[in-house]
C-alpha positions in Angstrom: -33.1 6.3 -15.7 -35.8 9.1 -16.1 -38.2 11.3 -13.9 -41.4 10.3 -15.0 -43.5 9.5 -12.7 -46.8 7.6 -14.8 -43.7 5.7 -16.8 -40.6 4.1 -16.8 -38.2 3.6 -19.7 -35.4 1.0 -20.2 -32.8 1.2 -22.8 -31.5 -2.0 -24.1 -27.6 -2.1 -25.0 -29.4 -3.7 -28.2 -30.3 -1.1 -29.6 -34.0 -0.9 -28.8 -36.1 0.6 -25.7 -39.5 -0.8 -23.7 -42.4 2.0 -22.4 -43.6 0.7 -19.6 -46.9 2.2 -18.5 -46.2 2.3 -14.3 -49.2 3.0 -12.8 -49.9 -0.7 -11.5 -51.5 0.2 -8.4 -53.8 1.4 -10.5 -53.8 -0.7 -13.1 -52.2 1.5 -15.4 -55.3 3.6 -16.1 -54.9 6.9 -17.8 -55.0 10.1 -16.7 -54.1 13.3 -17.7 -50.4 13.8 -16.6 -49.8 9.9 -18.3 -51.2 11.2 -21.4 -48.5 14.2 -21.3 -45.9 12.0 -20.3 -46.5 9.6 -22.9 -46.5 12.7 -25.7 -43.3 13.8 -24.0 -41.6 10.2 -23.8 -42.2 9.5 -27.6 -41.0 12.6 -28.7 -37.5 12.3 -27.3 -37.4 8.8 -28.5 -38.5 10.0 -31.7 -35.3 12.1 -31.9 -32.8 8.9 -31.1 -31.8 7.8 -34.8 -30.2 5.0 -32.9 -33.6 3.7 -31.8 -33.9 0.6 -33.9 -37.8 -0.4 -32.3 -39.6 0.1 -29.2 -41.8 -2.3 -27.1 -44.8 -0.9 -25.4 -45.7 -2.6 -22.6 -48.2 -2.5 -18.6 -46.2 -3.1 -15.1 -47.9 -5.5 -13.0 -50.5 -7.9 -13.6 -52.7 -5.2 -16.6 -51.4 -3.9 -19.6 -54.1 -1.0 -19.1 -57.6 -0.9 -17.8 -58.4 2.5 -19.4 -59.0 5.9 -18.1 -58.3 6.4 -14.6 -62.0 6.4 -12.4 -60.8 9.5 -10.8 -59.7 11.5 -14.1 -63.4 10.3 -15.3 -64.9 12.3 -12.4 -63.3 15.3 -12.9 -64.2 15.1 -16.5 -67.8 15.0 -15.5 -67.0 18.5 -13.8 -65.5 20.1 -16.7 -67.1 22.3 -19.5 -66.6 21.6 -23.3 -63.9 23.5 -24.1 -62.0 22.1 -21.2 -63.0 18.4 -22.2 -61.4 19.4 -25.3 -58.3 20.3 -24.7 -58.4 17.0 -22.6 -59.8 15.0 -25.9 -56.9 16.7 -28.3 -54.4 15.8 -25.7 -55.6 12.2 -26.4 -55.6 12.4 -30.2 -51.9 14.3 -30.0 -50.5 11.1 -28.3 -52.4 8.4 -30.0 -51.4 10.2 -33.6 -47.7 10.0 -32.4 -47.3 6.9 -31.5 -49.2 5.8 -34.6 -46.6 8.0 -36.6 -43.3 6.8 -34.7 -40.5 6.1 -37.0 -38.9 3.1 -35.8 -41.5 0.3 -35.5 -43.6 -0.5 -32.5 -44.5 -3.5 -31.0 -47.2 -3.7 -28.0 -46.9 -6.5 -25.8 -50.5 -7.3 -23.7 -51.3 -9.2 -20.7 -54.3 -8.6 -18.3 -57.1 -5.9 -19.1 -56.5 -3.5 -22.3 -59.8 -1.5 -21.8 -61.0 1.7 -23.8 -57.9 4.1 -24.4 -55.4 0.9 -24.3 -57.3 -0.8 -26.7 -57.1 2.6 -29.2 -52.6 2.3 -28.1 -52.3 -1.3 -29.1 -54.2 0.0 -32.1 -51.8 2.4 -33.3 -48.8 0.3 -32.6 -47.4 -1.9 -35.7 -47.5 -4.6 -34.4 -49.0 -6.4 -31.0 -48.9 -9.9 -29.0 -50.6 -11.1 -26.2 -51.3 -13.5 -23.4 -54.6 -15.5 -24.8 -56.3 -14.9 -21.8 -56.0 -11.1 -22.1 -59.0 -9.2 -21.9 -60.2 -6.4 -24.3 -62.8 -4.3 -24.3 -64.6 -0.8 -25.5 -66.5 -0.1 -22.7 -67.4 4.0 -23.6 -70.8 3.1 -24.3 -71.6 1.2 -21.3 -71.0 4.2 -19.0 -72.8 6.9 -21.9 -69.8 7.6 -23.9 -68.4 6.7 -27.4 -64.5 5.7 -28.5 -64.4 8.5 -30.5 -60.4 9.2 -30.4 -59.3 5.9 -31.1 -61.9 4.9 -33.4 -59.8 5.9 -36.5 -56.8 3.6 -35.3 -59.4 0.7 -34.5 -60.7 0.8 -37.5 -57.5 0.9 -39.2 -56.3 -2.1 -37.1 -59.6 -4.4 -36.9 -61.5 -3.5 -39.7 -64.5 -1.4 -39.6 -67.5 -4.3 -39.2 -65.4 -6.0 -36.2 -65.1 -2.3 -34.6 -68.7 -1.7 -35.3 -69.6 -5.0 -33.1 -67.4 -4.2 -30.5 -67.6 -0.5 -30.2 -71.8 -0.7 -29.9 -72.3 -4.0 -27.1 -69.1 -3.2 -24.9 -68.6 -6.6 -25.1 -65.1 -8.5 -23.6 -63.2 -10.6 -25.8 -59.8 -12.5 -25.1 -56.4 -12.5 -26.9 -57.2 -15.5 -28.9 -60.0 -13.6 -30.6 -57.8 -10.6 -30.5 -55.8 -12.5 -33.3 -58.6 -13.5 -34.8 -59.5 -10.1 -35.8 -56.4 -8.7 -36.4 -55.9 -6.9 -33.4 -53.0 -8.8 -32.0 -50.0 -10.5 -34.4 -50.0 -13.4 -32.5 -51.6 -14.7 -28.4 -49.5 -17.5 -26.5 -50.3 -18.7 -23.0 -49.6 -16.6 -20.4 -46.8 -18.3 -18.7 -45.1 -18.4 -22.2 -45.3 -14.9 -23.7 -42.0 -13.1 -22.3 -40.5 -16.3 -24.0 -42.4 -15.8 -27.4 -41.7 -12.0 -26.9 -37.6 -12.6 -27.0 -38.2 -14.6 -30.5 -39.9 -11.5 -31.5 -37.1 -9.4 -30.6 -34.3 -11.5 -31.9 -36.1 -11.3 -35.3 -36.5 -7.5 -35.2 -32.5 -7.2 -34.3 -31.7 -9.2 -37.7 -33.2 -6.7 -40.1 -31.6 -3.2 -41.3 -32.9 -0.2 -38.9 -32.9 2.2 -41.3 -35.1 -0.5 -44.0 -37.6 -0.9 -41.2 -37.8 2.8 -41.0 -38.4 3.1 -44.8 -41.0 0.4 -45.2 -42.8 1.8 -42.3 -42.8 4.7 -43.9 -44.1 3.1 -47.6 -46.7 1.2 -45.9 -48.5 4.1 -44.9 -47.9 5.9 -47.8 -49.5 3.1 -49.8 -52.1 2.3 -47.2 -53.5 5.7 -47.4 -52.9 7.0 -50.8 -54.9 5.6 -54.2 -52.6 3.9 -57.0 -51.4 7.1 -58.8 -49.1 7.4 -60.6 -47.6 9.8 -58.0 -47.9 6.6 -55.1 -45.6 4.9 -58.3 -42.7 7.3 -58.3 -42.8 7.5 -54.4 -42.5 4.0 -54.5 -39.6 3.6 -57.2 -37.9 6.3 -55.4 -37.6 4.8 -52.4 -36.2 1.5 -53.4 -33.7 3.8 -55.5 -32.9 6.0 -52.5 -32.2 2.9 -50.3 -30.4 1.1 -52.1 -27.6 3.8 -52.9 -27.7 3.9 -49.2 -25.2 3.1 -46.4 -27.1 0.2 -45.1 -28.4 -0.7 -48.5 -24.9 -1.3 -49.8 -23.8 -2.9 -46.5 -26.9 -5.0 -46.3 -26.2 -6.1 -50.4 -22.4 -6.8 -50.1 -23.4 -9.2 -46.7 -25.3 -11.1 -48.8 -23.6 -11.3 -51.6 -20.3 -12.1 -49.4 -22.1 -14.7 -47.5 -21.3 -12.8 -44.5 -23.2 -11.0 -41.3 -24.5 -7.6 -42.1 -22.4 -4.8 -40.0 -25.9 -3.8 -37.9 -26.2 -7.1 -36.3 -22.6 -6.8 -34.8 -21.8 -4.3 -31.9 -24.5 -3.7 -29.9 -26.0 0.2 -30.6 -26.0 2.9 -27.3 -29.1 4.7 -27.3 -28.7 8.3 -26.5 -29.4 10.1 -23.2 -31.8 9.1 -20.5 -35.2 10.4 -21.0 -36.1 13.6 -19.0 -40.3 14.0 -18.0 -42.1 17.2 -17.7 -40.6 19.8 -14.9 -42.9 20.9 -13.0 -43.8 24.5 -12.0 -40.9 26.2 -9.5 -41.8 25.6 -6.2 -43.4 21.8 -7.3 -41.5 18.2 -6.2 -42.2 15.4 -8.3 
């Protein structure tokens, strides 16, 4: 369905697609040519209006245990301006996801180390296996979590990402929930089962809605109460409600009825192209 080769992407006739890190021979570690793929992947789903939400999710038995050892070594090799393009490569796809329009739900089993701790973070919304492990582990090997430190803090709070940022230590997926990081943990044998409830709720609810309190949210997470954050918030209930799905979504309930965007199922648009490489380069 697409040429990646660090990813894989399914469409669902439903209306919404999974990411699937596919690395799981190596335990889905980052490295540079993920990174790219995973900037080039959300920008062409960015593009499908159709998109109602998207899962992001690990192959195999780890949602992600980090960077890849490899990468790491030939970091260690690089000079700072190099390492910088590398770290703003980083921060380009960790922004993105964070600012995807459609919501975003991460799904964890396994290890979720470093950099896949900072990708659950900027997802809306997460669940995972309770015996999931987590962990920033940048310190313990002389380095800091300095890219996805603004989307921890966002999503754990800045006392709980102090703690966790400066001992390295692990912590499962039922503290996970304790501290915000994940929506929800089940047992491991049950979460694909918990994760269709989650969809089935998702489908019920008006795609373009979703889009605009998504978009609110952040607005009123990150602005002060002015009384420009008022009019931004008056006009958007005015804009949707004179919409298409507004009207459709009033008239259903008012009429007792089904709103038309839980009917037919939605086809996404065209399967996802990766990067070409350079002529005279196979995949």
């Amino acid at each position: 369905m697409n040429d990646f080769a660090t990813l894989d992407i399914a469409l669902d006739p439903r209306g919404f697609a999974t990411l699937w890190l596919n690395r799981p021979e190596k335990n889905n570690a980052f490295n540079a040519q993920m990174i790219r793929e995973l900037i080039i992947a959300l920008d062409q789903l960015q593009r499908d209006d159709s998109l109602r939400f998207l899962l992001v999710r690990g192959r195999g038995r780890h949602f992600s245990a980090g960077a890849d050892l490899a990468w790491m070594q030939e970091s260690a090799n690089l000079d700072y301006n190099t390492n910088l393009g590398d770290a703003r490569e980083l921060g380009e796809l960790m922004y993105n996801l964070a600012k995807f329009k459609a919501p975003t739900l991460a799904v964890v089993q396994g290890a979720a180390y470093g950099g896949a701790l900072g990708l659950i973070s900027c997802c809306d919304m997460a669940i995972g296996a309770d015996d999931a492990q987590f962990c920033l582990s940048e310190v313990k090997i002389g380095l800091a979590p300095a890219v996805i430190s603004p989307f921890v803090v966002q999503a754990i709070g800045e006392r709980h990402a102090r703690r966790y940022a400066l001992t390295a230590e692990r912590f499962d997926g039922t503290r996970a929930r304790q501290i915000g990081l994940l929506a929800e943990c089940y047992p491991a044998a049950e979460l694909e089962q918990h994760l269709e409830h989650w969809i089935a709720n998702l489908l019920l609810n008006s795609p373009q809605a979703m889009r605009v309190s998504k978009d609110l949210l952040r607005e009123v997470a990150d602005g002060e109460l002015t009384p420009a954050l008022r009019r931004y918030c008056e006009n958007a209930i005015a804009r949707i409600r004179v919409s298409a799905e507004g009207q459709e979504g009033l008239r259903a309930f008012l009429q007792k009825r089904e709103p038309a965007w839980r009917g037919e199922p939605r086809t996404l648009s065209q399967p996802l192209q990766g990067p070409r490489p350079p002529q005279g380069e196979s995949h």
